[in-house]
N, C-alpha and C positions, 0 to 999 in steps of 0.2 A: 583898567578893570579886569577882575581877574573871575571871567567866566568859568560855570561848572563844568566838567569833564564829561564829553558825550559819555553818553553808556552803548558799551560793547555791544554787538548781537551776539547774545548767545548761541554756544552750540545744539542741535539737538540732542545729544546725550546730558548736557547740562539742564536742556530745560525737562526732559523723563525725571531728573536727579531734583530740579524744584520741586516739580509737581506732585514726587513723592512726599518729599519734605515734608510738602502744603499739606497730603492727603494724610500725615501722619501724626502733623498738629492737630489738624481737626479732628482726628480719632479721639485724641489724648483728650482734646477739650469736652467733647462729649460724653467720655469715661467719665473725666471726673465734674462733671457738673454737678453731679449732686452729692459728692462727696463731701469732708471737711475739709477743709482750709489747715495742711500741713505737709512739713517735708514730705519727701517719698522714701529717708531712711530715718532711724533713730527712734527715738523716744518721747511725742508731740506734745502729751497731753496725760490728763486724767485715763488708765486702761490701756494706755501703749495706742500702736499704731490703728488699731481697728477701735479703740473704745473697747476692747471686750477682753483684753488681758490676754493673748493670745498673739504668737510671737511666731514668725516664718523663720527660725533659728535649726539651722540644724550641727550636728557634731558634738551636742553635749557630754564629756567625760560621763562616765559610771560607775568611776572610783575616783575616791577620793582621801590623798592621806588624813589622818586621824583629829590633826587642825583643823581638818574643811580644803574647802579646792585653794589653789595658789592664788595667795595674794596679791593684788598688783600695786596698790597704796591706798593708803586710810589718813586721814584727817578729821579733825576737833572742826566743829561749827557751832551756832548758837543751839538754841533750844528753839522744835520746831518739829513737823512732820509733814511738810510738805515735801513731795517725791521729787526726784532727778528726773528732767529732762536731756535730752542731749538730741544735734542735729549734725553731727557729724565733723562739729567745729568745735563745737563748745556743750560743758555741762551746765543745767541751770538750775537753781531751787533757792530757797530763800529762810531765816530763823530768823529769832531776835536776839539780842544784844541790850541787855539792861532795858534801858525806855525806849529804842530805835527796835526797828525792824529793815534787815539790811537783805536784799535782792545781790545775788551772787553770780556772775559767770568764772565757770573752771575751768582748766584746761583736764581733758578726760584722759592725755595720759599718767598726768604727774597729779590730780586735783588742785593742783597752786590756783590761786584767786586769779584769774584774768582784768574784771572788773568786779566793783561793786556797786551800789546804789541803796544809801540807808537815808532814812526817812527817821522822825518822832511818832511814835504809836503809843503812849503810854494808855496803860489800861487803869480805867477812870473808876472802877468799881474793887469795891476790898475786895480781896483775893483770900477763898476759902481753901479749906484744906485740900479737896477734890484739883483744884488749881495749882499749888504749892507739890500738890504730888506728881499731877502731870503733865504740870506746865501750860505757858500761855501763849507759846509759839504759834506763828503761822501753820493753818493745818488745809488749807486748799492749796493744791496744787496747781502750778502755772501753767499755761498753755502758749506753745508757738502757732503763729501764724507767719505769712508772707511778710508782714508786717515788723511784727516785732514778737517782745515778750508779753504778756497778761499774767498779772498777776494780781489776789486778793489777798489782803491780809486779815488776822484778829479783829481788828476794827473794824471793815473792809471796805478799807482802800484798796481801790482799784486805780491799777497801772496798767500803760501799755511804755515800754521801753524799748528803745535799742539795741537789739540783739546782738550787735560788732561794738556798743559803746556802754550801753546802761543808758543813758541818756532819755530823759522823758518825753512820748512823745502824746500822750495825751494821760487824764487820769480823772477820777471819780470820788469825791466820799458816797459811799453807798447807805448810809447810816444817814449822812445830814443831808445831801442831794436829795436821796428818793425815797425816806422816812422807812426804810428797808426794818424788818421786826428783829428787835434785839433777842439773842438766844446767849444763854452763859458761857457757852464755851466757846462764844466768836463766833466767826465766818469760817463753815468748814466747806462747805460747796465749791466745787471746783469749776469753771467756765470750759466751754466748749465751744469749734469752730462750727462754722456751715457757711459753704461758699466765704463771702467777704464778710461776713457777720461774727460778732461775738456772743456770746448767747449765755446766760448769766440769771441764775433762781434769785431772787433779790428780796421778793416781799413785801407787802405793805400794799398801803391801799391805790390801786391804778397801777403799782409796781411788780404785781408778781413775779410777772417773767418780763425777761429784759432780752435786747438787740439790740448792740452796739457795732458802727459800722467799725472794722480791724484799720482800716488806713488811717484815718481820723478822730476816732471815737466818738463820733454824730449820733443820737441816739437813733435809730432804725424803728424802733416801734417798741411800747413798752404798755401791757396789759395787764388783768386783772385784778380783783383783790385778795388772793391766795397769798397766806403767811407761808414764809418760806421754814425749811426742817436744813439740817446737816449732808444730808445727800445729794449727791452731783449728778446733773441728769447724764440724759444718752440720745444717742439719733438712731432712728428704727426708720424702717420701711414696712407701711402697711398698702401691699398689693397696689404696688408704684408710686403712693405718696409717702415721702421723705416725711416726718415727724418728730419733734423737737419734745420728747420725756420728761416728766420732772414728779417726785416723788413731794409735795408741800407738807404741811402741817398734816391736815387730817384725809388727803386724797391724793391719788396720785392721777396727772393729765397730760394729757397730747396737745401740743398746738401747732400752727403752721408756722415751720420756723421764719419764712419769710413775710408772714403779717402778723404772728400771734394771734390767729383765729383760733380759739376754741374748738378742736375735734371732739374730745371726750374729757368725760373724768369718771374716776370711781374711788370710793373711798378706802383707805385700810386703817383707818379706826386707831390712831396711833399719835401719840404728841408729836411734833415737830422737835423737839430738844430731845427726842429717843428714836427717832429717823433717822441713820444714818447712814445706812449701805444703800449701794447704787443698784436698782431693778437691773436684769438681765433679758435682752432679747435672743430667739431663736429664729431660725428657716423657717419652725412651722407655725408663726405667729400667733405664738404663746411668749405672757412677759409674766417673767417670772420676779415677785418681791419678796424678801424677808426684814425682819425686823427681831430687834429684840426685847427684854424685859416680859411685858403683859403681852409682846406682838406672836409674830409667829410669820408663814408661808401662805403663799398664794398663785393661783396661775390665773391668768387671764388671754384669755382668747380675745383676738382684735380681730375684727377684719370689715371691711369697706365696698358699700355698695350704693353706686347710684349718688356716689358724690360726698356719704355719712358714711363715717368707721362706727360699728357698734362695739360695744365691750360686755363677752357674759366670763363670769368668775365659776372658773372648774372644780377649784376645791381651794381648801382653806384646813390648815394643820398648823399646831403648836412644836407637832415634834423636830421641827427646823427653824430656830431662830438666831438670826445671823445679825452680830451686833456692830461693830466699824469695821468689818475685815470686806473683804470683797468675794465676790461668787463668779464663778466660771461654767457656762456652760455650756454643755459637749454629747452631742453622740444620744442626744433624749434626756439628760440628767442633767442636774445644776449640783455644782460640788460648791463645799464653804464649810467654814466654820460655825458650826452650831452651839450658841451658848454666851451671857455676859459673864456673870459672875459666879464662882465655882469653875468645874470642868468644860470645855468647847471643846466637843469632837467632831475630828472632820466628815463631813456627810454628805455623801452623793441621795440626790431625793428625784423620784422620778416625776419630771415635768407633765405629762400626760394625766396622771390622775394623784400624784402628791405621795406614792409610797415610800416610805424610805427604804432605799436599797443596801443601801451599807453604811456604819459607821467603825470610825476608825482612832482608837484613843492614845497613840504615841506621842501627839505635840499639844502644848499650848496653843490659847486662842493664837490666830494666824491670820496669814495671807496666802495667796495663788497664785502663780503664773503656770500657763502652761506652752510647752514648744516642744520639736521634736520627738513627740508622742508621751511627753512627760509633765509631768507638773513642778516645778520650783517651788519650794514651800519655805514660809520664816514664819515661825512662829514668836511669840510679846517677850519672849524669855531669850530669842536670839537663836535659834537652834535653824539651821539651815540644812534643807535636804531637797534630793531630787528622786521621785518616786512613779512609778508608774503606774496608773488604772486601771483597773481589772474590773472584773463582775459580781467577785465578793470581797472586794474592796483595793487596798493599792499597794504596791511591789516596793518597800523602800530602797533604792540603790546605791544611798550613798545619804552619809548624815552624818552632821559636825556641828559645833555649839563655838562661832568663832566670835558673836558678839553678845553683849549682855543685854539685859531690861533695859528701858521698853522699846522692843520693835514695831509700830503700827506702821511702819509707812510699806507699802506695796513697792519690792526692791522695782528695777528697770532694766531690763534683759535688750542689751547693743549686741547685736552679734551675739558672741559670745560671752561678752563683758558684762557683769553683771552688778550694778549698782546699787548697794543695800545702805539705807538708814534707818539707825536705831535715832532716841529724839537728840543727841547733839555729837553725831559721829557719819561720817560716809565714808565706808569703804566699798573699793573695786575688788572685784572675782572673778578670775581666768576659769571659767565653765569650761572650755574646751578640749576633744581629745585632744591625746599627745599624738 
């Protein structure tokens, strides 16, 4: 019989060196208890590592030759606008391929295909001009977890995969599962973590919102009857309770991410199929929304007493309407592109009482990241710039035009690696000084 090996007695210096250890897990775990559910480097989700587009990067270049910053590689993919993730191993995103819809890992030095994972998606309904011009790709972007990948498609199917494989490890039809409301341009909503949870706008009746556990795919809890819109929610904290966002059809609502209780709701007057940008939260628990077409801007003040968050509305202006690009906000202001059709200038509008402070008419409609005291800008035409913020509006430092129509997808700042998709191309960019 081949007994276990006593165990040593520790040293005392050994056992100061556990007990550290122990008292260092424990810190860690308490940190992030209420965080989401993703690495600690890279690119997770929907808004980068915080959810709010905003990137701990520093060393950005400030010049750039007349191409735009140095290339590292670019590659052909399907048609699609779903963003780049990356965790440090591997890039991930996903387009279509004729009638498949194919889930992708890259390797993020070279972008070569590591794996893939394609599936049948054909799209069941004739395909109008609006479609034909731009396209019917995957437009939610995926999210990592502990677990794996998550991913929604056009249809939306929902995955959870193997992130070292592809390999399926649970999955959903959200359309025929959970009678989710069909909108024309697919499933643009992107999922988001909390704790062990996946957390998913879905729609339909008992379906609204959704929690799905990440290890299994067990449903966790799934509520109301709010028709779901194009917008990916967000996690906020109002005055210590964690809250799970979502902008639906004609109102936007809080609920507890870990039971889907109902906190609040209020309305912004708005279709669900012209919803499409993500509300923004601040420090001073003001959520700020835009919308486009007939919509416009809004603040809302939340805040929670005696167990109930209320919600009063500060102001309400047309002259900021922010249509699929996304909004950063910084410093009291929420900056975005204002505008669908015709000109979108970029627009810092003061959150506190709804002024507009500055706008700015150099780029096409766009997107934002901001790092390093800067913003990264790509606007739908491809035009790539890095500019700084100011009080009567912003410093351009550097601006190139290194890809073409259409840029919608919000690039993803690694480092200093910066991963931009236009709808069937990704290319990498060395941001950094020399």
């Amino acid at each position: 019989m081949i007994r276990p090996r006593q165990a040593e007695r520790p040293s005392a210096a050994r056992c100061r060196l556990l007990s550290l250890l122990a008292w260092t897990a424990a810190c860690i775990l308490l940190w992030t208890a209420g965080c989401t559910v993703h690495p600690s480097r890279g690119w997770p989700g929907w808004g980068g590592p915080g959810g709010d587009f905003k990137v701990k990067t520093v060393g950005l270049s400030t010049s750039w030759p007349s191409e735009g910053p140095p290339q590292l590689w670019s590659r052909e993919v399907g048609d699609g606008y779903a963003g780049v993730l990356a965790d440090g191993k591997r890039l991930y995103t996903m387009y279509r391929q004729e009638e498949d819809e194919v889930v992708v890992a890259l390797d993020p030095a070279s972008g070569r295909t590591l794996w893939q994972h394609r599936y049948p998606a054909p799209i069941l309904r004739e395909l109008d001009s609006t479609h034909r011009k731009y396209g019917v790709g995957p437009q939610a972007t995926p999210l990592l977890t502990r677990e794996g990948l998550v991913t929604i498609g056009w249809n939306g199917t929902l995955h959870c995969l193997k992130k070292d494989t592809g390999e399926v490890l649970w999955s959903y039809e959200l359309a025929g599962d959970f009678r989710s409301t069909p909108l024309s341009r697919g499933f643009s909503s992107s999922p988001i973590a909390y704790r062990d949870l996946v957390l998913c706008l879905v729609g339909g009746p008992g379906h609204g919102l959704m929690a799905f556990n990440a290890r299994d795919g067990r449903v966790v809890w799934t509520r109301h009857d709010f028709k779901r819109s194009h917008s990916s929610p967000i996690l906020i904290n109002v005055d210590g309770q964690d809250q799970f966002v979502g902008m639906m059809e004609e109102e936007v609502v809080g609920v507890d991410p870990e039971t889907g209780e109902l906190l609040w709701s209020h309305t912004h007057g708005l279709a669900g199929g012209l919803t499409v940008s993500t509300p923004a939260w601040g420090e001073d628990n003001r959520l700020f929304l835009s919308t486009a077409y007939k919509g416009g801007s809004r603040a809302l003040k939340l805040s929670r007493r005696n167990g109930k968050t209320s919600v009063e509305e500060l102001w309400f202006t047309k002259r900021m309407r922010v249509h699929h690009g996304n909004v950063v906000r910084l410093d009291g202001l929420a900056y975005g592109f204002s505008g669908d059709f015709g000109p979108a200038f970029l627009t810092a509008i003061r959150v506190s009482d709804g002024e507009v402070v500055w706008r700015h008419r150099g780029f096409a409609k766009g997107t934002l990241l901001y790092a390093d005291g800067k913003f990264v800008i790509l606007d739908e035409d491809g035009t790539l710039a890095l500019a700084a913020p100011g009080e009567k509006g912003i410093e351009v430092l550097a601006q190139a035009q290194p890809l073409g129509y259409n840029c919608w997808t919000v690039p993803s700042l690694v480092g200093t690696t910066l991963y931009v998709r236009s709808r069937k191309k990704i290319v990498a960019f060395d941001l950094g000084a020399e």
